[in-house]
Residue, then its C-alpha position, 0 to 999 in steps of 0.5 A: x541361527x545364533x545372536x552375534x551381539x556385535x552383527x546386531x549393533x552394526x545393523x541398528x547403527x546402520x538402519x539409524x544412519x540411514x534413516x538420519x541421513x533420509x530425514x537431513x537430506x529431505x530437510x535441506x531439500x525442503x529449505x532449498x524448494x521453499x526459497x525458491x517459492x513464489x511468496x508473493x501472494x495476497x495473505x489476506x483478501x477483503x472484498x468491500x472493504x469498509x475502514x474507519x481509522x479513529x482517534x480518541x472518538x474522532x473519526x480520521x479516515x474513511x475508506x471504500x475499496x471493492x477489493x483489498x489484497x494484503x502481500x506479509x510474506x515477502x521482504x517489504x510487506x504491501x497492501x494493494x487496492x486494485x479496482x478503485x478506491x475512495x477515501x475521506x480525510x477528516x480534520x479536527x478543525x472542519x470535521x464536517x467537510x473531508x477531504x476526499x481521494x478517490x483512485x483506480x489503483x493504490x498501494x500502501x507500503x506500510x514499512x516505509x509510510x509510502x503511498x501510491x494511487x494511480x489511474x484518474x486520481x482525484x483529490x478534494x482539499x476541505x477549502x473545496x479545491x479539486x486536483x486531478x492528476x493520474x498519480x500521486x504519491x504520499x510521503x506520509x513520514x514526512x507530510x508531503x504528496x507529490x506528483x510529476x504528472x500534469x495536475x489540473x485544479x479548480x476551486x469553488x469559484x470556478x478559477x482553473x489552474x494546470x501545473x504542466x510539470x507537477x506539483x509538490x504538497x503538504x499532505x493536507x492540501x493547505x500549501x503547495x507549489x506547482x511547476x510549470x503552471x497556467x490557467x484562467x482566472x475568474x474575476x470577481 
């Protein structure tokens, strides 16, 4: 067998181009399979969840969820909370009487500061006024919560109002209007 330089650099080329053209058809193969992959899956997983958001010393949240499901690998990452949730807001101004929310369901869209709860929502202002709804949605960008659903609110005086068509908020409690409204007043 003789060395033909030229039939041996022909070959090399051609096992190297062959190999090249393996390893680029197996990378736009692989591009192509993973957007097609569902990615929306919880990136992380807490169970009990405990939260405290604070503020130079100043504890502003606290918040309970059995379960926590964290969705980052898709375009408008999520939090979702799906069996049940109870959360306490503190003001500066009363910080012994939270406000409190408490819910079957929530989800929190973090790039927008959108927030929903659904499911038996109950929520208590720190002047002691309860609404119950079974959805509610916070705009938290611009301070508002609002809701379409039928809202029933009570005060500690015993005085029971019904917002048939909804009601639109300050997302602290401290103003708001309902739609459609009726109710009893206790005399005093």
């Amino acid at each position: 067998m003789t060395f033909n330089g030229k039939t041996y650099f022909k070959n090399i080329v051609a096992v190297y181009g062959a190999i090249f053209f393996i390893f680029t058809s197996c990378e736009e193969d692989l591009a192509s399979t993973n957007k097609s992959k569902n990615k929306n899956f919880p990136s992380r997983i807490i169970h009990n969840a405990h939260i405290l958001q604070k503020d130079s010393g100043f504890v502003r949240i606290r918040f309970k969820a059995p379960l926590l499901e964290e969705y980052e690998f898709i375009d408008t990452p999520y939090v979702e909370v799906r069996k049940g949730l109870y959360v306490e807001f503190f003001d500066k101004k009363k910080p012994k009487i939270p406000g409190k929310l408490t819910a079957k369901y929530a989800k929190f869209i973090e790039k927008k500061d959108f927030y929903e709860a659904k499911g038996d929502v109950k929520v208590v202002n720190n002047e002691g006024q309860t609404f119950v709804m079974q959805s509610i949605y916070w705009d938290k960008k611009n301070r508002r919560m609002y809701t379409k659903d039928t809202v029933f609110i009570s005060d500690k005086d015993g005085n029971i109002f019904v917002a048939a068509n909804g009601m639109n908020a300050k997302d602290d409690f401290s103003e708001y209007t309902f739609f459609n409204n009726s109710g009893d007043i206790v005399p005093q």
